[in-house]
C-alpha positions as CSV (number, residue, x, y, z in Angstrom):
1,X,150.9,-16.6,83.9
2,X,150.4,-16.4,87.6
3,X,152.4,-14.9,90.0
4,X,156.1,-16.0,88.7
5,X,155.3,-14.2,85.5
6,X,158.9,-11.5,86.0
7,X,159.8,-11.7,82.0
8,X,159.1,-8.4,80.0
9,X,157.7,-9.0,76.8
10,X,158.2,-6.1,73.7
11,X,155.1,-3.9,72.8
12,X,153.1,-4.8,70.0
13,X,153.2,-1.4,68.6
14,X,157.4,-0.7,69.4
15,X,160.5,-2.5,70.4
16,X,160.6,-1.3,74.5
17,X,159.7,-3.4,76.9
18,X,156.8,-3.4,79.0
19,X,155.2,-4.7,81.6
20,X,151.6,-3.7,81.3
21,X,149.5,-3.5,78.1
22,X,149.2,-5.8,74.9
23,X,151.9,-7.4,74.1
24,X,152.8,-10.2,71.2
25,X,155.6,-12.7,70.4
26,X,155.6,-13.9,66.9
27,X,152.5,-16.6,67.3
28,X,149.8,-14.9,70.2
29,X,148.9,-12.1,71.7
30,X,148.4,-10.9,75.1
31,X,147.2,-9.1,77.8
32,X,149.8,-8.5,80.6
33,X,149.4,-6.4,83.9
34,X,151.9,-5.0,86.3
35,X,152.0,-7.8,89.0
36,X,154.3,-5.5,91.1
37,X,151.4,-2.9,91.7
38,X,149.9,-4.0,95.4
39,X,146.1,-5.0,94.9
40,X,144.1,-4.6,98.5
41,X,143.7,-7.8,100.0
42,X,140.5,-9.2,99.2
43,X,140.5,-9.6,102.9
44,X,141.0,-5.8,103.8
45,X,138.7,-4.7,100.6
46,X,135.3,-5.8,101.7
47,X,133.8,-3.9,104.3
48,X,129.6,-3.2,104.9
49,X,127.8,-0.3,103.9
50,X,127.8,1.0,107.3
51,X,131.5,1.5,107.4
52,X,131.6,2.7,103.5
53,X,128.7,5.5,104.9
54,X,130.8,6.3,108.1
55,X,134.3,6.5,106.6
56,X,133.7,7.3,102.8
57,X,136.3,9.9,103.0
58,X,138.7,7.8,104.1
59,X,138.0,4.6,101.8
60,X,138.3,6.9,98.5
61,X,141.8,8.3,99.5
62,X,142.4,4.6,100.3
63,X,141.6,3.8,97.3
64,X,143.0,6.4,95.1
65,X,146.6,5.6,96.9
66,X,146.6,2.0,96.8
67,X,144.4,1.7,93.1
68,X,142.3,-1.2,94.4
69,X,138.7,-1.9,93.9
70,X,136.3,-2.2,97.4
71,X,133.5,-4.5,98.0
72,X,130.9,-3.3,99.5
73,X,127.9,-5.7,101.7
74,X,124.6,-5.3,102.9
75,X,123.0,-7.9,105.2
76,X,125.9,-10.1,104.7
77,X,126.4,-10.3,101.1
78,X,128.7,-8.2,98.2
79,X,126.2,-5.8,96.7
80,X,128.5,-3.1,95.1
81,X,132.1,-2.4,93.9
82,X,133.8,0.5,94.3
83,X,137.2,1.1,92.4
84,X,139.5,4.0,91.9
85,X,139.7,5.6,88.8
86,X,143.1,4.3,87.2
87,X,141.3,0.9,88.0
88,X,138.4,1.8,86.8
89,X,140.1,3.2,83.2
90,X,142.3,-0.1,83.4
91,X,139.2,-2.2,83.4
92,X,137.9,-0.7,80.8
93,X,140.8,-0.7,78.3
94,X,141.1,-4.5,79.1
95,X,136.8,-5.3,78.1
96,X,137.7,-2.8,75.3
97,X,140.8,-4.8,74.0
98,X,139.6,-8.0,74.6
99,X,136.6,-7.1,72.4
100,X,138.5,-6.1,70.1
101,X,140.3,-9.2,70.2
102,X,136.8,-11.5,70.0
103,X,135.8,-9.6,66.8
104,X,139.4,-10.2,64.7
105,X,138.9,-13.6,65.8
106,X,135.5,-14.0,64.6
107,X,136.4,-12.4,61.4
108,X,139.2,-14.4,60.9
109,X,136.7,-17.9,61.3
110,X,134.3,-15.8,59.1
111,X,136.8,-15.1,56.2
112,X,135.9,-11.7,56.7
113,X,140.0,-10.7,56.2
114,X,142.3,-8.6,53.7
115,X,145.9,-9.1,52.7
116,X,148.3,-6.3,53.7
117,X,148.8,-4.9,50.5
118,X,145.0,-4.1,49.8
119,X,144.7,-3.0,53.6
120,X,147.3,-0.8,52.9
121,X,146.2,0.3,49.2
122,X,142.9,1.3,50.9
123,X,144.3,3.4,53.6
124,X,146.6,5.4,50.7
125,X,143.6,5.9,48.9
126,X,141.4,7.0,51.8
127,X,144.6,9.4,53.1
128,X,144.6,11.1,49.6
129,X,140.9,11.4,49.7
130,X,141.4,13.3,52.6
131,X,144.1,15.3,51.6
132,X,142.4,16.7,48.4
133,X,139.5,17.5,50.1
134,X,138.3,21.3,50.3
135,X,137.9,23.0,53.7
């Protein structure tokens, strides 16, 4: 995709456009993040555990207005990460997607599939089940 990528793809799930999220064309689907958001410079997000202990403050309003993750060293080399929380969350939803993602795959390979009729035949039943039951 790299860094030309400008062309909104439609949701999945509706017709709008969007820039971040999964997306799908009529063959794959992806992954796509918002390349306008500003990442920190992997140049300006590594700093040692010194500064992180004598300007912590400071690095996590840093990082809470500019959504970036921080590397943090000792003796030299990248020990720890430290990322804000919409990054954090975003992370997350990617592993949690993409996992999602591995496993249809491997069912697919597996035969381990339904057609859309009995997926769909299942879920009616299942909804009535719930709908008779007694509370």
């Amino acid at each position: 995709m790299g860094g030309n990528f400008r062309r909104p793809y439609r949701n999945c799930i509706g017709d709008s456009e969007v820039r971040t999220g999964l997306v799908c064309d009529l063959n794959s689907v992806y992954i796509v993040v918002d390349i306008d958001e500003e990442p920190m410079k992997p140049s300006t997000s590594v700093r040692p555990i010194s500064y992180l202990k004598a300007h912590a403050s400071r690095l996590i309003r840093d990082l809470a207005s500019r959504r970036g993750t921080l590397i943090v060293t000792h003796n030299g080399h990248a020990r720890a990460v430290v990322q804000d929380i919409h990054t954090f969350e975003r992370t997350q939803e990617t592993l949690a997607l993409l996992k999602m993602l591995t496993r249809s795959q491997q069912n697919v390979r597996r035969g381990r599939v339904k057609s859309l009729d009995t997926t769909f035949a299942s879920l009616a039943q299942r909804i009535k089940g719930f709908k008779n039951e007694k509370i």
